[in-house]
Structures are given as structure tokens and as C-alpha cells.
ROVOFI-577431 format. One record per residue (C-alpha): x, y, z. Coordinates in steps of 0.2 Angstrom, whole numbers, padded with zeros to 4 digits, always signed. Each point is the difference from the previous one (the first is absolute). Layout:
XYZ ...
end
This chain:
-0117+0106-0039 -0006+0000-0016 +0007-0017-0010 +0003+0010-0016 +0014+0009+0010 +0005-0014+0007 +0003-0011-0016 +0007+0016-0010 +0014-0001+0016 +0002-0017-0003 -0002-0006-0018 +0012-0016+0000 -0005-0006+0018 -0018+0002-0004 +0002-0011-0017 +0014-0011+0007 -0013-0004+0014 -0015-0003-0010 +0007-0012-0012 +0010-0011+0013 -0017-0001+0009 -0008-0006-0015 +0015-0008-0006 -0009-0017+0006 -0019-0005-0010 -0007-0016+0007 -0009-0009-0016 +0001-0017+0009 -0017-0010+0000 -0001-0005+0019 -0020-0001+0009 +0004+0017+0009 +0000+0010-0015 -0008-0010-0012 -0014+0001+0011 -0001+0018-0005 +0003+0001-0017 -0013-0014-0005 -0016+0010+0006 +0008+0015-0012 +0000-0013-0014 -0016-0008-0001 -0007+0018+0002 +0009+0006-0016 -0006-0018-0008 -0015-0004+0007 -0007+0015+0009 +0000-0008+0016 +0009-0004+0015 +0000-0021+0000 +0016-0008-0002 -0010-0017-0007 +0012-0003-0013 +0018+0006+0009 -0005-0010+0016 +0015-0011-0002 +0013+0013+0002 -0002+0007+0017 -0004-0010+0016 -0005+0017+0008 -0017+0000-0006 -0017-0002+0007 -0015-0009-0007 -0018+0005+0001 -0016-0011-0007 +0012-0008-0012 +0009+0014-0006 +0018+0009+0004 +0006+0014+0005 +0014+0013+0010 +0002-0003+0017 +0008+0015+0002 -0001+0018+0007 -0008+0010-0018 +0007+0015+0001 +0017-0006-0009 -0007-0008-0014 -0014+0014-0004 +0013+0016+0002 +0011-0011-0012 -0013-0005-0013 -0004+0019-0009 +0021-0001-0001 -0002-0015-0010 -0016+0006-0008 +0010+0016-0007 +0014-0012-0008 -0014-0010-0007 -0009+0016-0009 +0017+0007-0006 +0000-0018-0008 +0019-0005+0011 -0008-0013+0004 -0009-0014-0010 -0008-0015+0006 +0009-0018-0004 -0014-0011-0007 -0013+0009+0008 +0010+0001+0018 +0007+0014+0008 +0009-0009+0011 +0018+0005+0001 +0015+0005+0006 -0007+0020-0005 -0013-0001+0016 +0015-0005+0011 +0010+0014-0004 -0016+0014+0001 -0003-0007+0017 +0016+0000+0005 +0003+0018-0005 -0016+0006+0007 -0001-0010+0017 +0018+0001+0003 +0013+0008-0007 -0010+0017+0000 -0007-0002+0018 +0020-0007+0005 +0006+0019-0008 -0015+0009+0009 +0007-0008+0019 +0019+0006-0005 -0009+0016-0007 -0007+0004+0018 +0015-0004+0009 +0010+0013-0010 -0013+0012+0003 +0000-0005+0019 +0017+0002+0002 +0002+0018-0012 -0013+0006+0014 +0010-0005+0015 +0017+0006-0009 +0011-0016-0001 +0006+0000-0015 +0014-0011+0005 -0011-0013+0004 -0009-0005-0017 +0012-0013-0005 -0004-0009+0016 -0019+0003-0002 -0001-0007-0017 +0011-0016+0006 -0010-0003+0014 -0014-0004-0012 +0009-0006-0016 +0010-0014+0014 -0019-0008+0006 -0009-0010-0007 -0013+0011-0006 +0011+0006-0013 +0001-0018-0006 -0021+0001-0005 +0003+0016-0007 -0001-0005-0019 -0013-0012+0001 -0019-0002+0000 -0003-0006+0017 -0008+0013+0013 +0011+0003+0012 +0009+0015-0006 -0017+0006-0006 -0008+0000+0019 +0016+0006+0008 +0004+0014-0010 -0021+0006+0003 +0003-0004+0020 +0015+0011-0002 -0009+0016-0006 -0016-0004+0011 +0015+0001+0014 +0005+0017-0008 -0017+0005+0001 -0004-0005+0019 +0017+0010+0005 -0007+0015-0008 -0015-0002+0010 -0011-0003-0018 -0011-0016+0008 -0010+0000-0015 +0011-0001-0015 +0012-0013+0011 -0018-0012+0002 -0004+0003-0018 +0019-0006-0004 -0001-0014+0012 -0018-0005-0007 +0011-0003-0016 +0012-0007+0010 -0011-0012+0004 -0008-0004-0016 +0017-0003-0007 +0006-0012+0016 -0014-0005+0013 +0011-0005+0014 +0005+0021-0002 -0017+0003+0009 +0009-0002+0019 +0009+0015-0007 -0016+0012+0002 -0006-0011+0013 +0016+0005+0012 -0003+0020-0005 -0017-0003+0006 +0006-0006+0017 +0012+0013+0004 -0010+0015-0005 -0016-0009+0009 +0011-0005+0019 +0015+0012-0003 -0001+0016-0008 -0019-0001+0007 -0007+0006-0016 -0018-0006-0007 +0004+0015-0014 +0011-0008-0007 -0004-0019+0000 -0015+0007-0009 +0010+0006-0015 +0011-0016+0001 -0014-0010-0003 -0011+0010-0011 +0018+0002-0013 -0002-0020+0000 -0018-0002-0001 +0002+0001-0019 +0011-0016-0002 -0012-0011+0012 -0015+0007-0013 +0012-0006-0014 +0005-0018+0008 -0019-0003+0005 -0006+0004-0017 +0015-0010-0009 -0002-0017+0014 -0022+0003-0004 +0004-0001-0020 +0012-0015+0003 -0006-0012+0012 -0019+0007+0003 +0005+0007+0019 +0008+0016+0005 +0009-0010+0014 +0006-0014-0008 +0018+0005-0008 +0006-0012-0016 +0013-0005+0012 -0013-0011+0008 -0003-0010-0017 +0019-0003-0002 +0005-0016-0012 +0000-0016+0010 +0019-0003-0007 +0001+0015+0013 +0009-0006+0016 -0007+0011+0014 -0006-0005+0015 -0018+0002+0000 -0013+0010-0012 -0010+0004+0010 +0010+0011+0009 +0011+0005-0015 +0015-0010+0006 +0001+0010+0019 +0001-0007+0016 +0010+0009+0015 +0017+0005-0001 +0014-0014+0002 +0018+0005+0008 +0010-0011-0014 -0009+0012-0011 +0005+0017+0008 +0017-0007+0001 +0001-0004-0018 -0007+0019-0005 +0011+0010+0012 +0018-0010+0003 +0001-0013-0012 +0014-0004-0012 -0017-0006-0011 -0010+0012+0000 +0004+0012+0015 -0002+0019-0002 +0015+0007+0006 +0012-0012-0011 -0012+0005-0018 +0000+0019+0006 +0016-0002+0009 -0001+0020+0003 -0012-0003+0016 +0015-0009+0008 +0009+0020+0001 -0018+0007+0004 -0001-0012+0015 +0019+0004+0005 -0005+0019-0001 -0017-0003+0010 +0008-0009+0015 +0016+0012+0001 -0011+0016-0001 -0013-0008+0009 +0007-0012+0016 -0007+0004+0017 -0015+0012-0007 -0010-0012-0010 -0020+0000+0003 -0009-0012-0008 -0015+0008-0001 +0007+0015-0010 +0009-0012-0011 -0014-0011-0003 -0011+0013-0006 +0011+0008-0014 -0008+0002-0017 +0013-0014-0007 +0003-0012+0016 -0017-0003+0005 -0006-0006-0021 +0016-0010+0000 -0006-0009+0015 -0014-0006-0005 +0003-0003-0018 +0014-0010+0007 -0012-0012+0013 -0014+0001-0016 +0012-0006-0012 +0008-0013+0014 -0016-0009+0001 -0004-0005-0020 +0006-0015-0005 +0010+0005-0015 +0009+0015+0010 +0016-0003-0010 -0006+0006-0015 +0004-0017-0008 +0015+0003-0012 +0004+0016+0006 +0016+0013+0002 -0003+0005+0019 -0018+0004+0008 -0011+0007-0015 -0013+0000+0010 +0008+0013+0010 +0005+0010-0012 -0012+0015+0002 +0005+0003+0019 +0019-0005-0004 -0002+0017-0010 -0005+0009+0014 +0013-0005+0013 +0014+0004-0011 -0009+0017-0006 -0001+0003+0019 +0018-0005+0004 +0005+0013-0015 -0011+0014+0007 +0011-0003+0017 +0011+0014+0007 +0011-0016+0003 +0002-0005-0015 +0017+0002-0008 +0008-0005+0015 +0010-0017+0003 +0005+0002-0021 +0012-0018+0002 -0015-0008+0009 -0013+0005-0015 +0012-0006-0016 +0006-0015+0010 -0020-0004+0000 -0007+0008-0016 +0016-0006-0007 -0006-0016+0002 -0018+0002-0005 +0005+0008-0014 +0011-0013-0009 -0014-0014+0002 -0011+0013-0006 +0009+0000-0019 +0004-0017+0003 -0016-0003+0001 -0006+0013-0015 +0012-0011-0010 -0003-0016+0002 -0016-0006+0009 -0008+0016+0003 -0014-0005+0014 -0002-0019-0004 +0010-0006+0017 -0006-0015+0008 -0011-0001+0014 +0013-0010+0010 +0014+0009-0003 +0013+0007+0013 +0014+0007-0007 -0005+0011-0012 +0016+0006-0007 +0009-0016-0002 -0015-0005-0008 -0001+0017-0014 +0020-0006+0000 -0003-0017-0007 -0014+0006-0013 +0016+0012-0008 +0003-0017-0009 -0019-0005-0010 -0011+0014+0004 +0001+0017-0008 -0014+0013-0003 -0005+0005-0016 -0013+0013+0004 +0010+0014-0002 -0001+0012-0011 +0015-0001-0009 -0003-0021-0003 -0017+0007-0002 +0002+0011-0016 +0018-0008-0007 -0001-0018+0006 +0018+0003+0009 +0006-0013+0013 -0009+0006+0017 +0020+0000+0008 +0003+0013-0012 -0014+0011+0004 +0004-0002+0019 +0016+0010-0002 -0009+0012-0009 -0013+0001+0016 +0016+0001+0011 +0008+0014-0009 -0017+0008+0002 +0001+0001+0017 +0018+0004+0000 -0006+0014-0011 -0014+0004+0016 +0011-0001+0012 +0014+0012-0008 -0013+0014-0005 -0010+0000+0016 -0006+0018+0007 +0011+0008+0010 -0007+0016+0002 -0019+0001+0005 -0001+0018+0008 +0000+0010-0013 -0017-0010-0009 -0007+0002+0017 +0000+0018-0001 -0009+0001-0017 
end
């Protein structure tokens, strides 16, 4: 289905869809982001990568023979720095006494590592969905997303989105039997969010013990052998070993359990429990659609479940072990965090899986009781505090609830370009969606045949 058709078919929910996904531009200065935008700075001021003289604005930082520097994955911050590098030369941007530091790198990143990568996963859903026929299922699709918390990140400069949108196509490609181009996406995966490498890792696995095919773990791993090249060659340059990540030279105002193990130790219960079920930070209430894919798993699925088949699926297996990976680092919470941004990437895949489902569509009260739910702390959240929940919190909607009275969101592009009150630019996103919601295809059959 070619997109051109399919826009030219559906003009005001196309545009009604972009602009409430990118309704929402994070320019707060939190260590997440800021970690980000600062190497893109001092390479635009100084021509390098040390963060020497912003080192007090981010505690996610790493220190290496008395200088500073990222800790983080590089793919985000170098994809996003030509961007910035374009706004410079066509002189939209200028430096502020000689600093480039500013709200402008937050909202290139933000656009580039978010809100693009968040409109490519609802692009491959519709397409997904146009292929199978289901037209009258693309409202529920697109909520299923925009009611988790991954649409939450969508709009700012942190990774996740990023990572998951990359997985999302490398899980395309693995369908379509192209093992190459899906390691090639998941080696960018990976250099975008490490803990993504259990991703190609569980691919690996199941063509090697169940699908018996050497073939194809060979073109798995020779598509990601380019990213490893790139991570050796950018650890070598940084800290003088092609094993030793920045993460192992993190700040000491860093609270993780050990260095030398890059804060891992074995998975902890209280820690699955807190990712999965959880009021805090538990899956299925921040991406409350799994709730209606478990419902339509067990009724499908009672009295002829084998493990084994199950546990070896494309998206169960990476979600298992990303899960137990994640489970056994000290700051598994993600800190200040909506839901479990760390799981971000394989949260993606479950719910693209759910969608691809012959049995979804069913149980309809069951799916906007739930969505429903997710989806009104999700623009709560977009509203107000965004993804800066606290790490002990339990109820997350009383809590969005209470910040309706102090805490409103100014990065939005209405506040951003007129300076209006962020609750008046959250009735403009509503009608946006009500705009979505009201002009949403109903006929898909005839932009299959074309």
C-alpha cells in the first residue's frame, strides 16, 4: 500500500494525527536528556565531546582521567546533531555568549528520537492492519499505543522511543524472513539503547534450537556486526578499551550498586513485581492494553498452552529476558519515570503483536475499560508532569490528579510559539484527537487494491 494513496484517502486524519503526536515537545532540562544535548553542544563550541564545563547540569555523566563525558548509548545524540548542525548553518540558531546550550537542542532531539520514530510505529501499524483488511480496527490500534506509556516519551530526547521504533522494524524484517536487514536495525537498536541487545540475542536462540537454521543466525549476526565495530571503536576512543563502556566510569553522585559490574547483580522478585504488576511502575497498569491481550490469550488459549511454543516466539522470548536483565540493575525503576522505560522497546513489540492478532477486536468493553484508563493518565500525564513520577509512587492517577492544581506543561507548541497558558493549549490537543477520532478510515479495501 503505497503511503501517498493512503494519505491522499485520508488527508485530515493523517494531519489531525501528526500534530496531536507532536502536540507535546519536551524542552525540560532533566540528566536524561540533558545528557544528550550536552555532547552536541561542546561539539559545535569546542569541537569535541567533553562536557568539562556543563558537568554540573546532569548527574548522568561519566568521568574519565579528569574529564566528563555521556554515559549514554551515542546513537541519539549523533543522528541528532547534523539536525542541529543544519539550524546552525541556515544561522536559526545562534550561540548565547558563546554557548549553544539551549532549549533548540531539546526540541531537535526530541523531534528526531521521538516524535518521528513514535509516527513511524503507528505508521507500521496502519500498514499492518491495511494488509490484514481490518479497517475497523485502526482506532483501537492507534489507542492501544497512544494509552501506554511509550507515547508519554514520545516528544522528548530520551532513547526509548528511538530503540523501540528500530526493534519494531527489525521485528518487520525478521517476519519477512530478511535476517539481515532485521540484525542491521537491531545493531542500531543497540547503539541507541544497549539493554535492546537481548532482543537480537533471543532471535539468535530460536533460529539456532527452534527453527534449526545456522543460515540464518549467520545473517542475524553478520546485520549486527556493524553496530559492535561501531561500539568497540567509540568505547576504544573514550576510555582506551573496546570493552569498557562509559557506563563503567559513571559519576560517583551515581547510586548504583557496583562499577564494576555496571550496577548488575541477579534478578530480585520485588523487582519483577514492581516491572510487571505494580501500581509503581508495573507494565500492564502503564500499557494497560496488555491487560485485554492477556484476557484474549487465556480465553483463546485455555487447555492448549505449550510452554515451549510460547516461550520461543519472536516477542515473548526478548520480553523474558529483557525483563530478568533489567530486574537485576539497581536502578530498574528508571528513577523519576512514567512506567517501565527500560521496557519500552519490547513493550512495543507485545502490543504490536497483540494488534497483529486474529483476536484482536474482540472483547471491545474489556479494551476501552482498559485503554480508557491508560489513556486518560496518559494526557494527564502529557499535561502536567510528563515522565517526572516519583520513584515511590503508587497511585499514579491520583497522583497526575493532584498536579492539575501547580504543575502544567509548557512545552507545547502552541505555549511554545505564542506563550498561551499550557490548559489552553490542552484543549486544542484534545480537539485534535477528537478531530482523529471523527475522521478515522473507514474504508481500507479499496487502497488495497491500488
Amino acid at each position: 500500500m503505497p503511503l501517498k494513496t493512503f494519505i491522499s484517502q485520508n488527508k485530515l486524519f493523517t494531519f489531525c494525527t501528526i500534530i496531536f503526536c507532536c502536540w507535546y515537545i519536551d524542552v525540560w532540562e532533566n540528566s536524561n536528556s540533558c545528557s544528550r544535548v550536552l555532547p552536541i553542544a561542546t561539539f559545535f563550541e569546542q569541537g569535541n565531546f567533553i562536557l568539562d564545563k556543563y558537568k554540573d547540569k546532569t548527574i548522568d555523566i561519566s568521568v574519565i582521567d579528569g574529564h566528563y563525558y555521556m554515559d549514554k548509548a551515542p546513537l541519539p545524540s549523533f543522528i541528532t546533531l547534523p539536525f542541529f548542525g543544519i539550524l546552525k548553518w541556515l544561522g536559526i540558531v545562534k550561540p548565547i555568549e558563546g554557548s549553544y546550550y539551549g532549549k533548540a537542542i531539546y526540541i531537535t532531539g526530541a523531534i528526531v528520537c521521538g516524535i518521528i520514530p513514535f509516527l513511524l510505529m503507528l505508521f507500521y501499524v496502519a500498514k499492518s492492519l491495511i494488509k490484514k483488511q481490518r479497517k475497523e480496527l485502526f482506532l483501537m490500534a492507534f489507542v492501544a499505543y497512544l494509552s501506554s506509556f511509550i507515547f508519554v516519551f514520545a516528544g522528548t530526547f530520551f532513547a526509548h522511543v528511538l530503540a523501540a521504533s528500530l526493534l519494531l522494524m527489525a521485528y518487520i524484517q525478521y517476519q519477512d524472513h530478511k535476517y539481515y536487514l532485521a540484525g542491521l536495525l537491531c545493531g542500531l537498536g543497540f547503539l541507541t539503547e544497549y539493554t535492546t541487545l537481548w532482543i537480537i540475542f533471543s532471535w539468535l536462540l530460536i533460529e539456532l534450537f527452534k527453527n534449526k537454521s545456522i543460515k540464518n543466525s549467520i545473517q542475524l549476526a553478520l546485520g549486527f556486526s556493524p553496530a559492535l565495530l561501531v561500539i568497540f571503536i567509540y568505547n576504544f576512543y573514550f576510555t582506551g578499551s573496546p570493552f569498557k563502556m562509559l557506563y563503567l566510569f559513571v559519576a560517583d553522585n551515581f547510586d548504583v550498586a557496583s562499577k564494576s559490574t555496571y550496577g548488575l547483580s541477579f534478578p530480585k522478585l520485588n523487582a519483577l513485581y514492581g516491572l510487571i504488576i505494580s501500581e509503581n511502575r508495573g507494565l500492564l497498569f502503564y500499557a494497560p492494553v496488555l491487560i485485554y491481550g492477556l484476557l484474549l490469550f487465556f480465553t483463546k488459549r485455555i487447555g492448549s498452552l505449550k510452554m515451549k511454543k510460547y516461550f520461543l516466539h519472536p516477542i515473548i522470548l526478548p520480553f523474558i529476558l529483557t525483563t530478568l536483565f533489567i530486574s537485576s540493575h539497581a536502578a530498574w525503576d528508571g528513577g523519576w519515570s512514567y512506567g517501565p522505560r527500560h521496557l519500552t522497546a519490547v513493550a512495543s513489540l507485545l502490543i504490536f503483536g497483540l494488534i497483529q492478532s486474529d483476536e484482536f477486536g474482540k472483547y471491545k468493553v474489556i479494551f476501552w475499560i482498559t485503554c480508557g484508563y491508560g489513556l486518560l493518565c496518559t494526557l494527564l500525564a502529557k499535561l502536567t508532569v510528563i515522565y517526572s513520577v516519583p520513584p515511590l509512587e503508587e497511585n499514579i492517577l491520583s497522583y497526575l490528579i493532584s498536579k492539575l492544581k501547580d504543575a502544567f506543561n509548557d512545552g507545547n507548541i502552541l505555549s511554545l510559539l505564542t506563550q498561551q497558558k499550557p490548559v489552553i493549549s490542552f484543549y486544542f490537543f484534545l480537539l485534535f484527537f477528537l478531530a482523529m477520532f471523527l475522521s478515522r478510515p473507514k474504508k481500507i479495501n479499496n487502497i488495497i487494491g491500488q
